[in-house]
C-alpha positions in Angstrom: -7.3 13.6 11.7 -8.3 10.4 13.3 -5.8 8.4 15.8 -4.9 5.2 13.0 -2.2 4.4 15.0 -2.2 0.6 15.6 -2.0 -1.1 19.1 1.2 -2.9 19.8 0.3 -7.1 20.9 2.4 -6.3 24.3 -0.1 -3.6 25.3 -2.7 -6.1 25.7 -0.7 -8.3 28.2 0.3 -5.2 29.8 -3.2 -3.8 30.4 -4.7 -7.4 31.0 -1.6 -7.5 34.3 -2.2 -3.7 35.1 -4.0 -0.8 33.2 -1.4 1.4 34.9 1.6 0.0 34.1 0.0 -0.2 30.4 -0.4 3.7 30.4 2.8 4.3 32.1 4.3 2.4 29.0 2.5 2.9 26.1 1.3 6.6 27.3 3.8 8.0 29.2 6.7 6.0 27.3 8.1 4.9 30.6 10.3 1.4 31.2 12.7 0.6 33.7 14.5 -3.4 33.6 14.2 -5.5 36.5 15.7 -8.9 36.4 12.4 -10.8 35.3 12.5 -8.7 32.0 15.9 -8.7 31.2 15.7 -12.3 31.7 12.2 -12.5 29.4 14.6 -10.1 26.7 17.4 -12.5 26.9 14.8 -15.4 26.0 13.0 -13.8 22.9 16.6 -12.7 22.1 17.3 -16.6 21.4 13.3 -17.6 20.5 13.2 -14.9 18.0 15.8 -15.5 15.4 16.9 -18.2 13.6 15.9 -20.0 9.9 13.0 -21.5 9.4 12.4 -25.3 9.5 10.4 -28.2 8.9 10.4 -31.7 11.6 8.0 -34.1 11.6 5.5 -32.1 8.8 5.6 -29.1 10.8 6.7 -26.1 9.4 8.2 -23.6 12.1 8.5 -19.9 11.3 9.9 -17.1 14.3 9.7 -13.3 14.8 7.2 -13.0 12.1 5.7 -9.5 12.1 1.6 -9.5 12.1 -1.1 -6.9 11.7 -4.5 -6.5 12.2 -5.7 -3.2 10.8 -9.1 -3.7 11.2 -8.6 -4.2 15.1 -6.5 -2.0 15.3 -3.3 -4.3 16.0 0.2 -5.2 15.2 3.2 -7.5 16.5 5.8 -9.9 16.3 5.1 -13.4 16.5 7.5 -15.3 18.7 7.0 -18.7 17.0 4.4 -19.9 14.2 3.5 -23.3 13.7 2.1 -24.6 10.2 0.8 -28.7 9.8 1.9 -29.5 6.5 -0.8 -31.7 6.2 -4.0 -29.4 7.8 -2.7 -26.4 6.9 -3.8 -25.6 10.4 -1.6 -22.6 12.0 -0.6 -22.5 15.9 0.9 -19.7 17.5 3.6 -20.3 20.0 4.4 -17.1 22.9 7.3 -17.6 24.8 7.1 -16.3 28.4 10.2 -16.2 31.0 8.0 -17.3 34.1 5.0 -19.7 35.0 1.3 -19.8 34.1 -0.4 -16.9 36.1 -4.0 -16.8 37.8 -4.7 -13.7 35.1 -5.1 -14.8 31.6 -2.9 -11.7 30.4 -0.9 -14.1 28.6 -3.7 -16.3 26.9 -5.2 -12.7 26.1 -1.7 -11.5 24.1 -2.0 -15.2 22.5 -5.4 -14.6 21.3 -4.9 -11.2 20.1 -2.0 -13.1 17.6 -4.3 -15.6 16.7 -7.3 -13.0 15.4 -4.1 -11.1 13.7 -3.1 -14.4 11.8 -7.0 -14.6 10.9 -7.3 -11.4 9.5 -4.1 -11.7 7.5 -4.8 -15.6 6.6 -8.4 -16.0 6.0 -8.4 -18.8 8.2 -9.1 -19.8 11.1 -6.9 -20.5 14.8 -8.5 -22.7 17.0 -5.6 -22.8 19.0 -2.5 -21.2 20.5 0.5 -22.4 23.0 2.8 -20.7 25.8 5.9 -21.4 26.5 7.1 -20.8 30.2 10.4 -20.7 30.4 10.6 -21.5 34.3 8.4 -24.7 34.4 9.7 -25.6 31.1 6.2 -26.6 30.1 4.2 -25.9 26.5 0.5 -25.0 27.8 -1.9 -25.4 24.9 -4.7 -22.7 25.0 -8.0 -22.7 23.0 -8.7 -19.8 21.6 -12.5 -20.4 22.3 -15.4 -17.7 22.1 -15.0 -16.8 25.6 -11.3 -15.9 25.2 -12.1 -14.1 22.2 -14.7 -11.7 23.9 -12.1 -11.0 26.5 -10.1 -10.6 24.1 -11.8 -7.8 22.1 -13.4 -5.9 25.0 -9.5 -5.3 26.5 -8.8 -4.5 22.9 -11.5 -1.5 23.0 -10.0 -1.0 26.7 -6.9 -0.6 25.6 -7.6 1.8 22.2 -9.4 4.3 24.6 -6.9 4.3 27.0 -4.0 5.4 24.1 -6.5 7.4 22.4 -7.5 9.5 26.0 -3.7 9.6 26.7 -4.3 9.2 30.2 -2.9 7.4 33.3 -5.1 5.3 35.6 -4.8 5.7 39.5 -2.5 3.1 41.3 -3.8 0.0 42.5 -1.6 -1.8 45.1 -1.8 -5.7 44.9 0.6 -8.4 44.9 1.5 -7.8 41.6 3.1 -4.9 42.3 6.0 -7.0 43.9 6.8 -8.3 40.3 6.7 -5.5 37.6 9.2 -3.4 36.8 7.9 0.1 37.1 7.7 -0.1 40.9 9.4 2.7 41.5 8.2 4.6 38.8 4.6 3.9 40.1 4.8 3.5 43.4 1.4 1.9 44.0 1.2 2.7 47.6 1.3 6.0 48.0 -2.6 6.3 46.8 -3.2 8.9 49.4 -2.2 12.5 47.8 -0.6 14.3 50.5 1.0 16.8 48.4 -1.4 19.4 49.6 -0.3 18.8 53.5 2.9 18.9 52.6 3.2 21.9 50.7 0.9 23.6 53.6 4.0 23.1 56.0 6.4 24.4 54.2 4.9 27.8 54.6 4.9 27.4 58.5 7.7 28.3 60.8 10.6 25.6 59.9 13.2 25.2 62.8 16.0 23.1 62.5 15.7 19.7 63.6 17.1 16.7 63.7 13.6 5.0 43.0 16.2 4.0 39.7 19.4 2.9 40.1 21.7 6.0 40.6 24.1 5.3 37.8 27.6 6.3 37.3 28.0 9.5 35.8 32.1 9.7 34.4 34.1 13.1 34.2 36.6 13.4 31.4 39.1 16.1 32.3 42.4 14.8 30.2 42.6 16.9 26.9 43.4 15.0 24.1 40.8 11.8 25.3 39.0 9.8 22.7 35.5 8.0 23.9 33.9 5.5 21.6 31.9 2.0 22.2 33.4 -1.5 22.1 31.1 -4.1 21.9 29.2 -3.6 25.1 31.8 -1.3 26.5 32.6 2.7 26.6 36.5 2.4 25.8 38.7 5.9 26.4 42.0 5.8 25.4 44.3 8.7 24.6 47.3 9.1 22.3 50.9 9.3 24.0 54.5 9.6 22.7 52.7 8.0 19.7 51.1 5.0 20.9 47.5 5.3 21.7 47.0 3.4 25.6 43.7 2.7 27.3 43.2 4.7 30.5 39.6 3.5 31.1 37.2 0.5 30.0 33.6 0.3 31.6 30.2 -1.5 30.9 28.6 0.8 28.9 25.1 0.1 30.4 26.5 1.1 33.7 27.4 4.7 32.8 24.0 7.4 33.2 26.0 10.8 32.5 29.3 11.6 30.6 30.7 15.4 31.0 33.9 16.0 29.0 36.1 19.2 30.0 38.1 20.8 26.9 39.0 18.8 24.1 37.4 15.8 24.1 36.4 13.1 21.1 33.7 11.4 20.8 33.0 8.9 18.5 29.5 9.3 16.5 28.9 6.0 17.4 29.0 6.3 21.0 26.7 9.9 20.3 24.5 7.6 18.8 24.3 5.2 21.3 23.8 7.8 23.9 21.1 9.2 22.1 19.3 5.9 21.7 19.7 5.1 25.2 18.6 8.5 27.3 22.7 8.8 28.0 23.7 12.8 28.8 26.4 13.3 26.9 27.7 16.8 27.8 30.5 19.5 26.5 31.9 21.9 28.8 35.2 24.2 28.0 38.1 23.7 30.3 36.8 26.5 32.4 33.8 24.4 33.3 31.2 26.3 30.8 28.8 24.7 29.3 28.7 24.4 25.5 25.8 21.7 24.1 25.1 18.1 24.8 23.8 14.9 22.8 19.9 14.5 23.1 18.1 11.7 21.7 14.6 10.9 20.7 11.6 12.8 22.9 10.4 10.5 24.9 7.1 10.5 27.3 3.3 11.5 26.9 2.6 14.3 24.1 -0.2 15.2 26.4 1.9 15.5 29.1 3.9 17.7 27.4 0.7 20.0 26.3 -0.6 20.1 29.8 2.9 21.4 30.8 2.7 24.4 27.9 -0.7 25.2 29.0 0.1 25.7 32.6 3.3 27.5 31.6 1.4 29.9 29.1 -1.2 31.0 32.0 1.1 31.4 34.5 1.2 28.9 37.2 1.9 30.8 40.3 1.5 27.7 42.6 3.9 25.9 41.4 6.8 28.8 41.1 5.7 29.9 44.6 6.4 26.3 46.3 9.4 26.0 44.7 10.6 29.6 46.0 9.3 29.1 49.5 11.1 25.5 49.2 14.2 27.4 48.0 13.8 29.9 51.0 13.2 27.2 53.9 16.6 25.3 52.8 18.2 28.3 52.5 17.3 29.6 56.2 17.8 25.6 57.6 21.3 25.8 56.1 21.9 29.1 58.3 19.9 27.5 61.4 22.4 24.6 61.3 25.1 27.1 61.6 23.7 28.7 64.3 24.0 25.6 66.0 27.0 24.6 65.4 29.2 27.3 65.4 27.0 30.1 68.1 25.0 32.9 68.1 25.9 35.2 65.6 23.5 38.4 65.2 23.5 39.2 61.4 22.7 35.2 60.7 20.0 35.1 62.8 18.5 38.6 61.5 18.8 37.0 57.9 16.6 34.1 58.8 14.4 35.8 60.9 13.3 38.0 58.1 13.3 34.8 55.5 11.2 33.3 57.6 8.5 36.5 56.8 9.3 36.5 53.6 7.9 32.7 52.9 4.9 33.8 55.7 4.7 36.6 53.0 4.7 34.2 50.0 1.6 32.3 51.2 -0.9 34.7 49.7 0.9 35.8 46.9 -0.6 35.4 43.6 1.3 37.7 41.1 4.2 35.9 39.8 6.7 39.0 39.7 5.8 40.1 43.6 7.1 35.8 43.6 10.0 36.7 41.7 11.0 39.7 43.8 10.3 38.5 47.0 12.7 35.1 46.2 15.2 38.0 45.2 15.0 39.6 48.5 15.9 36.1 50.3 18.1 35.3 48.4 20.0 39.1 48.9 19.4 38.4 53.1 21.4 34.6 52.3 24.2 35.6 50.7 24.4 38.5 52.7 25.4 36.7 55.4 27.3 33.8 53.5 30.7 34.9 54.4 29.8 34.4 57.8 29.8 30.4 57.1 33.0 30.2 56.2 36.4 29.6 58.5 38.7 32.5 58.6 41.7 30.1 58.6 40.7 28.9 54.9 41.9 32.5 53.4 38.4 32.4 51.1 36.4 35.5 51.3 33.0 35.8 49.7 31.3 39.9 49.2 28.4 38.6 47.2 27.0 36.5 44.6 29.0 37.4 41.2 28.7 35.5 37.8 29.6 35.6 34.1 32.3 35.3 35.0 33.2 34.5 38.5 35.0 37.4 40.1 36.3 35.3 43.2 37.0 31.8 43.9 33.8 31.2 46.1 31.6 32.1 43.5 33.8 30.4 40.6 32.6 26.8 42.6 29.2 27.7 42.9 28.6 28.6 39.4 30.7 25.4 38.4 28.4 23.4 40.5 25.0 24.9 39.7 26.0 24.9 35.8 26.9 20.7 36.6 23.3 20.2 38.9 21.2 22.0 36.3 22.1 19.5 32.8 21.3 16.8 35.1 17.7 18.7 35.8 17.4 18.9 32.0 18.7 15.1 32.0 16.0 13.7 34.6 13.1 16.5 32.8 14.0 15.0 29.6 13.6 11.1 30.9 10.0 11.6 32.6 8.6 13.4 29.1 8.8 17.1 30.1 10.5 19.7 28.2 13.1 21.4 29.7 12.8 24.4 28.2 9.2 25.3 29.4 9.5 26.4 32.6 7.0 28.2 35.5 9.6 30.8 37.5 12.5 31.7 35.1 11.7 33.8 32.0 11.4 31.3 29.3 14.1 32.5 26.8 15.5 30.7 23.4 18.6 27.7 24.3 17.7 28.2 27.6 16.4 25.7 29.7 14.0 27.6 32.4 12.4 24.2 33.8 15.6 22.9 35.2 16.5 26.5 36.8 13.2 26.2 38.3 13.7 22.9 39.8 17.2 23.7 40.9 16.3 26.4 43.1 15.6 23.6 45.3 19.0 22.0 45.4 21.3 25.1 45.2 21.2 25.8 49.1 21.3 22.3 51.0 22.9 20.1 48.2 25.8 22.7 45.7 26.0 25.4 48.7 26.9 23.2 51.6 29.2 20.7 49.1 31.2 24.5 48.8 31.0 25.1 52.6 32.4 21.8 53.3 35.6 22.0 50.7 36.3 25.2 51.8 36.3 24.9 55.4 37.7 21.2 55.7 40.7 23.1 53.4 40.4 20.4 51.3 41.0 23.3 48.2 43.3 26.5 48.3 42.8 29.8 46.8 46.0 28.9 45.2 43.5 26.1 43.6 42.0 29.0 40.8 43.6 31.1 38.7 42.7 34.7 37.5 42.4 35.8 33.7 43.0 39.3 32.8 39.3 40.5 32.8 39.1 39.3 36.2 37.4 36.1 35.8 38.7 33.5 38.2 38.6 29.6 37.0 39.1 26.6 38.8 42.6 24.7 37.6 42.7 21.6 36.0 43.9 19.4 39.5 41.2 21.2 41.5 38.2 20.8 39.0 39.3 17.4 39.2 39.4 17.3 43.2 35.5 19.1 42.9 33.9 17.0 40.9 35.4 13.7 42.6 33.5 15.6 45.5 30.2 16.0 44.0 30.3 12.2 42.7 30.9 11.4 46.3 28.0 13.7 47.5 25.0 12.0 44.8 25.8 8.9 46.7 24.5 10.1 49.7 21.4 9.0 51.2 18.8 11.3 52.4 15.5 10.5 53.4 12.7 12.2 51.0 10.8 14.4 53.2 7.7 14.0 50.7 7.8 10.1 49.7 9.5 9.3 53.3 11.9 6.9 51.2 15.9 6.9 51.3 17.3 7.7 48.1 20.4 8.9 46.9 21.1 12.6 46.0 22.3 11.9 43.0 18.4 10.7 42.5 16.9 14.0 43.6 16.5 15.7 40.2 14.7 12.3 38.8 12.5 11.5 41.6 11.2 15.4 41.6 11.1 15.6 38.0 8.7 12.6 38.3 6.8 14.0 40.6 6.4 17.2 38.6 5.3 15.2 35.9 2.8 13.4 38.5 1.3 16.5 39.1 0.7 17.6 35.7 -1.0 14.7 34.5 -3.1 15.3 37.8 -1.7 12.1 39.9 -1.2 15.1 42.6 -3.0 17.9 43.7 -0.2 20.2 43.9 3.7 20.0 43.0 5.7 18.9 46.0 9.2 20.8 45.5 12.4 19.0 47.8 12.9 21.1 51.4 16.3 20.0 53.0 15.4 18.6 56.6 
């Protein structure tokens, strides 16, 4: 069946400024605020609504929705203007700046006009902007040149939705202004990925984008969360009387994780589900037990070129990300080397990681991947009780799950469980699915793509976080508690005390060792799920996985 679906008015303006930033949009499903737009929402907010009204013979009309099926178009108008006396219609676009040297807005304006003339019959000679900075009314003509503009970014625009796919960057001073900067980022037109994936597979010594939003922890049984207004209210009921314990801007919060029983109101689910907020539900032993997911959001295409890559196997990818995984894994020793001596068993370990990712190189079969990334990983942990301080009283004989057998491994499996929803999060927000993944057996609930990507983060970022609690004594043994199958649980205090910690880690800055930019942990999983996603769509020759530095 044939593509009938209609072009919004906005993609016009937005392909007239930048053909990417229309794909990235419109395509991709991709929008990030700067202050110009919220200040251009905030204005069609108050241009937008209101009666109509007649002054001086004119008859004034706003936020009238418009179609043009034979172009292939539809919209809102902000303002339409009728003389009572002609008949003669004028449409009226509000815009937040000033007139620009493109004629992307006289283009949107045009494309209204032929809408009102296929819906009208009539003819519209002529159309005004608005600039909301100058506070000036620019009166356009909608002459024949602006019309054939007009229609040939139309036919632009409808092959460029219809083809599903995303133009290359091109850096110019309008970059400065748009919103999807980051998202784009226009000047990183050389694709390097290939150079950079090449070094991970030499010998690695040692050496020397989006806001990160608040995520909130809810630990207090008994809570209640719901929306107020333009606030995320929690409150809890004591000795009868229900008291506030917390009141935030609601647009400020990115993740909520809620620990044992914990309401929610189905307004705030909904809200989160509108807005791309993880909402999360873990037991009071820290497992994980669902979460509210909105909308899907992000390129269908996208999405099929990630299924096809999955279904035949994509070996590069799962390879980079295991020798990635391997390299942080063996810097993480290296560093203790450093700092704490020569110890013979440590430097054996990384001595034979370091073959292993020289082994990895050339591999091809994705099982030989899988086993070889088992054998690293046996050589780590092997030697991971090494890293810790004898006067801490932890002691660590192995990596153990499902459950946790000793307190070293109840923090790991706390942490990794906590890292990999985010993954999903951050997969979820570029268009991917999280489920569909290229290392990890795909298997039903279980979202393989965010293991994948967190094999890149469980060594420098979850692993070292442990390290340092442990060895700074900031927690106890006395900190967990043992059930009577064995499994040992973090208590409430502590879990509280860990996951002030790991808020305090994702605001550290690191410096991306691929897109040689500071971000903030706490961004990792976004920026590398966008660059996953890059790759995919073919913006990158191969999938640059994070290596700690």
């Amino acid at each position: 069946m044939a593509d009938t679906r209609l072009i919004p008015l906005s993609a016009l303006q937005h392909y007239a400024f930048c053909p990417r930033q229309c794909a990235l949009i419109h395509n991709e499903q991709v929008w990030a605020d700067n202050w110009l737009t919220a200040q251009g929402e905030l204005l069609h907010q108050r241009v937008d609504h209101g009666p109509p009204e007649t002054r001086k013979g004119i008859r004034y009309e706003r936020g009238l929705p418009v179609s043009a099926p034979q172009l292939g178009l539809s919209g809102k108008l902000d303002l339409l203007e009728k003389d009572l006396s002609t008949g003669a219609l004028t449409p009226v676009e509000y815009k937040r700046g000033k007139p620009k040297r493109h004629n992307s807005d006289a283009i949107q304006l045009c494309a209204q006009a032929l809408c009102l003339e296929e819906m009208t019959g009539q003819v519209v000679a002529t159309g005004a902007l608005w600039y909301w900075q100058t506070r000036h009314r620019l009166d356009i003509a909608l002459d024949s040149a602006l019309r054939q503009r007009t229609l040939s970014v139309i036919a632009s625009v409808a092959e460029l939705l219809r083809s599903g796919d995303t133009p290359k960057a091109q850096a110019g001073k309008h970059c400065q202004s748009c919103s999807l900067l980051d998202e784009c980022r226009p000047k990183q037109q050389q694709d390097t990925s290939i150079t950079y994936v090449s070094a991970i597979y030499a010998s690695v010594e040692e050496g020397g984008m989006k806001k990160l939003q608040n995520c909130l922890y809810i630990n207090r049984d008994g809570a209640y969360l719901h929306k107020e207004r333009e606030t995320l209210l929690i409150e809890q009921t004591i000795d009868g009387q229900r008291q506030k314990l917390l009141q935030v801007p609601i647009h400020s919060v990115g993740n909520i994780f809620c620990f044992g029983n914990i309401m929610v109101s189905p307004q705030l689910m909904g809200f989160c589900g509108e807005n791309g907020t993880q909402l999360s539900f873990f037991d009071r032993f820290g497992r994980f037990q669902a979460r509210v997911v909105g909308k899907q959001t992000g390129n269908v295409l996208l999405r099929r070129a990630q299924f096809r890559r999955s279904e035949i196997g994509d070996v590069v990818i799962a390879r980079n990300i295991v020798a990635a995984k391997i390299q942080s894994s063996r810097i993480v020793l290296l560093r203790h080397l450093r700092t704490y001596g020569e110890q013979a068993d440590i430097r054996a370990a990384t001595h034979r990681m370091r073959q292993i990712v020289a082994e990895l190189a050339v591999q091809s079969d994705l099982d030989r991947i899988r086993g070889l990334e088992g054998e690293a990983a046996s050589h780590y942990f092997g030697v991971f009780n090494q890293l810790l301080t004898h006067r801490s009283g932890f002691a660590f004989d192995g990596r153990n799950r499902r459950p946790p057998r000793d307190p070293v491994n109840a923090m790991l499996s706390f942490l990794y469980s906590m890292m990999s929803k985010e993954i999903s999060g951050a997969l979820q927000g570029v268009g991917l699915d999280p489920q569909v993944g290229f290392l990890h057996v795909e298997r039903p609930g279980r979202d393989s793509l965010a293991l994948d990507l967190l094999e890149e983060f469980r060594a420098p970022i979850v692993d070292r976080l442990v390290l340092t609690l442990i060895n700074r004594q900031q927690l106890k043994t006395s900190d967990f508690t043992t059930d009577m199958l064995g499994g040992v649980i973090l208590k409430d205090d502590a879990r509280k005390q860990v996951l002030q910690a790991w808020q305090t880690k994702k605001q550290e800055e690191i410096t991306h060792p691929f897109l040689q930019e500071k971000i903030a942990i706490g961004l990792l999983p976004h920026v590398q799920a966008l660059l996953l996603a890059r790759h995919l769509r073919g913006d990158l020759a191969v999938y640059p996985p994070y290596i700690y530095r």
